[in-house]
C-alpha positions, -999 to 999 in steps of 0.1 A, spaced: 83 -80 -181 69 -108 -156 32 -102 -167 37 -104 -206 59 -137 -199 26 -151 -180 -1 -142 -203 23 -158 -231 23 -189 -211 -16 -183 -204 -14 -182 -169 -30 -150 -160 -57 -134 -179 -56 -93 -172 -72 -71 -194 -56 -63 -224 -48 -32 -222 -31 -43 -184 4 -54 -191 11 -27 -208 4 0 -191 18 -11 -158 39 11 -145 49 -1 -111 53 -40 -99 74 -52 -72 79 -79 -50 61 -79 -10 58 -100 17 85 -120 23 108 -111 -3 103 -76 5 109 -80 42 138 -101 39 123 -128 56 117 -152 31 121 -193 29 128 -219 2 95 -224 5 80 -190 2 57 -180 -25 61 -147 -43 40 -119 -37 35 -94 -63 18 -61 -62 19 -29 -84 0 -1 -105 -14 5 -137 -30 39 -152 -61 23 -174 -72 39 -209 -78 71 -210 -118 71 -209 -124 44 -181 -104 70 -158 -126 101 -172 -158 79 -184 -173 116 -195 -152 111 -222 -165 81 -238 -202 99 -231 -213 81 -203 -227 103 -174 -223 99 -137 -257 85 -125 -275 82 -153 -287 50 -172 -261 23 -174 -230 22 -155 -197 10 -169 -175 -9 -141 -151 2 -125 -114 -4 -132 -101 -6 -99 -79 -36 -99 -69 -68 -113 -59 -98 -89 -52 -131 -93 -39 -160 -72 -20 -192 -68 -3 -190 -104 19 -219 -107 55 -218 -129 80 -245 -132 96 -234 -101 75 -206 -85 41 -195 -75 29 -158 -78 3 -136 -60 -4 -111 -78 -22 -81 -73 -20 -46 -95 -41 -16 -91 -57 15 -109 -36 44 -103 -65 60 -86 -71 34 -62 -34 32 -55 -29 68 -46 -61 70 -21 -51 36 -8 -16 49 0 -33 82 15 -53 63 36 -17 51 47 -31 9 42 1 -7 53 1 -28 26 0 -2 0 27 15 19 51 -11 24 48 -17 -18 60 21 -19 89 17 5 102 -18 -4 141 -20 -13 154 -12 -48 161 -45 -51 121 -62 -51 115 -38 -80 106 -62 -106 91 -29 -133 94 4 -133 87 39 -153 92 73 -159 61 73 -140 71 48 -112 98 69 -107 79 102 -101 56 86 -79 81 66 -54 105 97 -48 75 113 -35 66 83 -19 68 100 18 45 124 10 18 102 22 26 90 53 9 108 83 -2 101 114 -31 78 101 -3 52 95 -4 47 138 -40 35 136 -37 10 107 -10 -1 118 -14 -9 155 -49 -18 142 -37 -40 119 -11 -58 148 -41 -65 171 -57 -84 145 -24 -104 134 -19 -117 171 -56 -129 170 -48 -143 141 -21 -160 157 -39 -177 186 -64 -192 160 -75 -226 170 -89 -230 132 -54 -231 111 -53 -244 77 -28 -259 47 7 -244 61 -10 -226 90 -18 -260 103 17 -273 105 26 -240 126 -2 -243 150 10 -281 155 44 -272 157 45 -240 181 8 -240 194 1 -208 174 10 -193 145 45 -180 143 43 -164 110 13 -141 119 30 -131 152 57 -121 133 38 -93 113 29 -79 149 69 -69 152 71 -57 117 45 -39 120 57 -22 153 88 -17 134 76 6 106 52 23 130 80 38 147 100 42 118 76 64 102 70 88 132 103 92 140 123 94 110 93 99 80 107 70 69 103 32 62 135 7 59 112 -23 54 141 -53 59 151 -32 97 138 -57 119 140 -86 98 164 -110 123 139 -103 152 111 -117 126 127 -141 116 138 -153 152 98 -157 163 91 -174 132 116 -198 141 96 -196 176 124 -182 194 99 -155 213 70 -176 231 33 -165 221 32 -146 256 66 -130 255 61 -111 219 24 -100 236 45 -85 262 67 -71 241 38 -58 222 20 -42 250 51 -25 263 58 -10 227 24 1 222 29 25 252 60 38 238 47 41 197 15 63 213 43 88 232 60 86 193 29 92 181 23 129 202 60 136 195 59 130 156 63 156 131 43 138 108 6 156 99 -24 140 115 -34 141 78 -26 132 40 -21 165 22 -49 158 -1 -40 188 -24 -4 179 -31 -14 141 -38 -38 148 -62 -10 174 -77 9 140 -81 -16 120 -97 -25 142 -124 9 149 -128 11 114 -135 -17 109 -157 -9 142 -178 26 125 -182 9 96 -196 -19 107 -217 -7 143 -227 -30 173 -217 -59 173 -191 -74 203 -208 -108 187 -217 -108 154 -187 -106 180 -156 -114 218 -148 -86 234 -128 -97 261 -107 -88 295 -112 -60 312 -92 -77 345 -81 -110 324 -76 -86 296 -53 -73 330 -33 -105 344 -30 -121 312 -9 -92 311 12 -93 345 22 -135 339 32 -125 307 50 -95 328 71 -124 356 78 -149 326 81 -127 316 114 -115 350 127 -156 362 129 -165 329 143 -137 335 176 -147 367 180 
């Protein structure tokens, strides 16, 4: 597996536990996108479930609050790692952070759930649980982040500070191509996931591709944008999609995932009763009626 290969050649230092517990790693950005140059680097982002006792502390006796306070696993990064013939991003999370990063719908996080079988570098038992559920967290949160995430790329793109490969953009085209190009992508996948509940991440790669080559001025592709933000906020009140993540039926997921990895839960969580579950549903449902009446 790619991460064992690099600590061998001491290029990365993860924890050691890290490499092999990974259970997730694939390629993004450009690889994933199918937009990718000779001179592209590789991006690299996955998941990891940590020991046992840094993802239930209580179990190695430490108390939430009180006196001192183990850190937090949440995730290991590390950047510009240079190989004979490559260079690597890599970024890989706690399981925990993963999940509520991907029900937060953080494009990113989605797009690592929804890349191509193909850009799948590692994957589990586990993995495999977790990414045929994979649309289980999109809602319509992903809207926001996204269009959110589009206004800040085609600021990015007008930037009159560019650096390193930025630079030779800016002085070729007069703004950044490749950042204007996220705006489409991200446009893309929008309406993707409110109309079909799906993401094909590679579906608008040739119109990419064609403004990175700078085929689409600065101010056509920001009236392209405009015009398609109208129509993604009519998807938007047409969508099937919840407004919200399903909170109950992610966290189902994860503890399948960590009971599949560490054996029982019995003594790291307390599941609620049934009948006690039943009983606060029925007060909530009177809760509501007596409150309309």
């Amino acid at each position: 597996m790619l991460l064992h290969d690099l600590e061998k050649q001491k290029l990365i230092q993860p924890p050691p536990w890290l490499p092999d517990n990974v259970m997730y790693l694939t390629y993004m950005g450009s690889h994933a996108y199918g937009t990718e140059t000779a001179e592209s680097d590789y991006d690299i982002y996955g998941w990891c479930i940590p020991p046992k006792d840094v993802v239930f502390p209580h179990l190695a006796g430490e108390i939430a609050g009180f006196g001192k306070q183990k850190k937090r696993f949440d995730q290991y990064q590390q950047h510009h790692i240079n190989t004979i013939d490559k260079e690597y991003d890599i970024a890989v999370y706690s399981i925990i952070r993963y999940f509520h990063l991907c029900m937060d719908n953080n494009p990113n996080m989605l797009d690592s759930l929804f890349v191509n079988r193909e850009c799948i570098i590692h994957i589990t038992e586990i993995g495999e649980m977790v990414r045929a559920k994979r649309k289980m967290f999109l809602h319509k949160g992903l809207f926001h982040k996204m269009k959110g995430y589009a206004y800040s790329q085609l600021h990015k793109a007008r930037s009159k500070n560019p650096t390193g490969k930025r630079l030779a953009l800016r002085e070729k085209f007069g703004y950044d191509t490749k950042f204007l190009s996220h705006v489409c992508r991200l446009c893309d996948e929008a309406e993707q996931a409110l109309t079909l509940g799906d993401i094909n991440l590679q579906r608008a790669n040739e119109q990419i591709k064609a403004i990175r080559r700078g085929e689409m001025s600065l101010e056509e592709v920001e009236r392209w944008f405009a015009t398609k933000e109208v129509q993604l906020e009519t998807l938007y009140t047409e969508s099937k999609l919840p407004y919200g993540p399903n909170e109950d039926e992610i966290k189902k997921l994860l503890l399948t995932c960590l009971e599949h990895c560490y054996g029982s839960l019995d003594k790291c969580v307390v599941q609620e009763d049934a009948a006690i579950t039943a009983i606060k549903e029925m007060n909530e449902t009177l809760r509501r009626y007596y409150a309309r009446v």
